[in-house]
N, C-alpha and C positions, 0 to 999 in steps of 0.2 A: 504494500500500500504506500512504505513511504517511496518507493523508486518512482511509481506510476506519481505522484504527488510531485516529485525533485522534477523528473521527466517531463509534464507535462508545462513547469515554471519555466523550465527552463527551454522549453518550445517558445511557449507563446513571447519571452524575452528576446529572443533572437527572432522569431517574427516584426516586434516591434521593431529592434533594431536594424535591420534587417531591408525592413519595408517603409520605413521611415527616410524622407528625403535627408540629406546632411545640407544646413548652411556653412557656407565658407565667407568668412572674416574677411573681405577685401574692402579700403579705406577708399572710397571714393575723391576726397581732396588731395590726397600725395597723385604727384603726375612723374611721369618717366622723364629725366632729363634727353637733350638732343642725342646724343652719343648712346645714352641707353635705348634711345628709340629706334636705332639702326638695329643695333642690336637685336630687338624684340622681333623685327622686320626679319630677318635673316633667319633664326633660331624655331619663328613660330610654327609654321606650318609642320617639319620635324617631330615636335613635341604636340600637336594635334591630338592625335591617336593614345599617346600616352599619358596626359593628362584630362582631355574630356569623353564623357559618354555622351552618345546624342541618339536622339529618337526625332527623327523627321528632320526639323532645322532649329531642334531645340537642346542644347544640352548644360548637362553639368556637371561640375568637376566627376573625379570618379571617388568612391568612396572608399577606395584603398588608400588614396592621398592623405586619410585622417591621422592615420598610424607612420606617416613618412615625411617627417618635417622639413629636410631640406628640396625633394622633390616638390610638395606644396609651395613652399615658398616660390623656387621658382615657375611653377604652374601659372602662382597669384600672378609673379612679374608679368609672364606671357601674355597672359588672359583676362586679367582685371584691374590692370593698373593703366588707368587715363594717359593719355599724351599730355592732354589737355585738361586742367581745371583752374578756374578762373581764382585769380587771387584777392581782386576785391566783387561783391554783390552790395544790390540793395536790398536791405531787409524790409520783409512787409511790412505795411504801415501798423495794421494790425495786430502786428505780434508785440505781445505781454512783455513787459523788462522785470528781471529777474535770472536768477538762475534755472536749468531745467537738466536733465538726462533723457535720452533716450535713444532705444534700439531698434533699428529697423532693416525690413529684408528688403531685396531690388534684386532687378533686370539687366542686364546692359541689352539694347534692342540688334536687329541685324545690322541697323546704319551705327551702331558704336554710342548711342544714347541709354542715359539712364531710364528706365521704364518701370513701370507697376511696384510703386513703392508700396508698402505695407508697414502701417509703425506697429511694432507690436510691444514698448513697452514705455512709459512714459513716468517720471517725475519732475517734481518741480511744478513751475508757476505753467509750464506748455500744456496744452491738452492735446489729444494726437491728432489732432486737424490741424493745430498751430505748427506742430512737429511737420506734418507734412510739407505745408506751405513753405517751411523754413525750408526743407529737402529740396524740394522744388525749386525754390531762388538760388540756394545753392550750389546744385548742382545744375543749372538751368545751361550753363554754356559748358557743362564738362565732355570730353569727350575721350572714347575710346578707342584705337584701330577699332576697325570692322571684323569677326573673326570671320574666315572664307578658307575653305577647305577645298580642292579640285572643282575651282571655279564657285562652288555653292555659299550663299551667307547661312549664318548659325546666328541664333539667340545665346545669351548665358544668363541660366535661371540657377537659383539657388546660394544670393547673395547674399551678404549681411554686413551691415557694420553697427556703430554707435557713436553718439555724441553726446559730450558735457559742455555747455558753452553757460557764459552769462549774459545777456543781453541790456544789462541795466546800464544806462545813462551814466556816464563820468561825475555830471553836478549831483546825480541824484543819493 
């Protein structure tokens, strides 16, 4: 009884695991210098196959990556680090001043754009509409190569990062 009991925890655990997508940590603001950009250019196509899984023209990293720190890393370089992120924006008008945190997933789209942000966890003075809109102006001119494998564009789903910012006024 107790095997059938271990047995069957330990099924449904690696189910979970298993069948659960992974997010991967890539910072949307740090962008690849000139020289590193050559680089990515050269390197990527190579490492295609062995850092992404794709179904149709969508993929994501592979989930052996989790357990392989230095091949991740470089994955991340390949694959979801910006050329391009702008270094000053305008903050909505709207947005609350205060401190705030939060975590959220993305997209980068087939043209190399951030896409389908999700905030999944918020504190502080933001609420996750504010967090959004914040995402949004921030990342509004970032951009990423295009990934393109044997002519075809890919999506990259299963992003994530976070932010701690203060937005409060200097006099205040």
């Amino acid at each position: 009884m107790k095997k059938v009991f271990f047995l069957s925890h330990l099924l449904l655990l690696s189910i979970s695991f298993y069948g659960s997508e992974n997010f991967f940590n890539c910072d949307p603001k740090k962008f690849l210098s000139e020289d590193m950009l050559e680089k990515v250019k050269l390197h990527r196509e190579s490492a295609f196959n062995i850092c992404l899984s794709c179904n149709g023209q969508t993929c994501n990293f592979k989930n052996e990556l989790v357990s392989e720190d230095k091949s991740l890393s470089i994955c991340k370089r390949l694959f979801c680090t910006p050329f391009f992120a702008s270094r000053g924006f305008e903050i909505p008008a709207e947005t609350p001043r205060g401190e705030s945190s939060f975590k959220f997933q993305y997209a980068i789209s087939t043209e190399g754009r951030i896409k389908d942000i999700n905030i999944t966890s918020v504190e502080g003075v933001f609420s996750s509409r504010d967090a959004k809109e914040f995402i949004r102006a921030l990342t509004r001119k970032t951009k990423f190569i295009p990934i393109t494998y044997e002519n075809s564009p890919y999506e990259l789903r299963g992003l994530k990062s976070e932010m701690n910012l203060n937005t409060r006024l200097e006099k205040e």
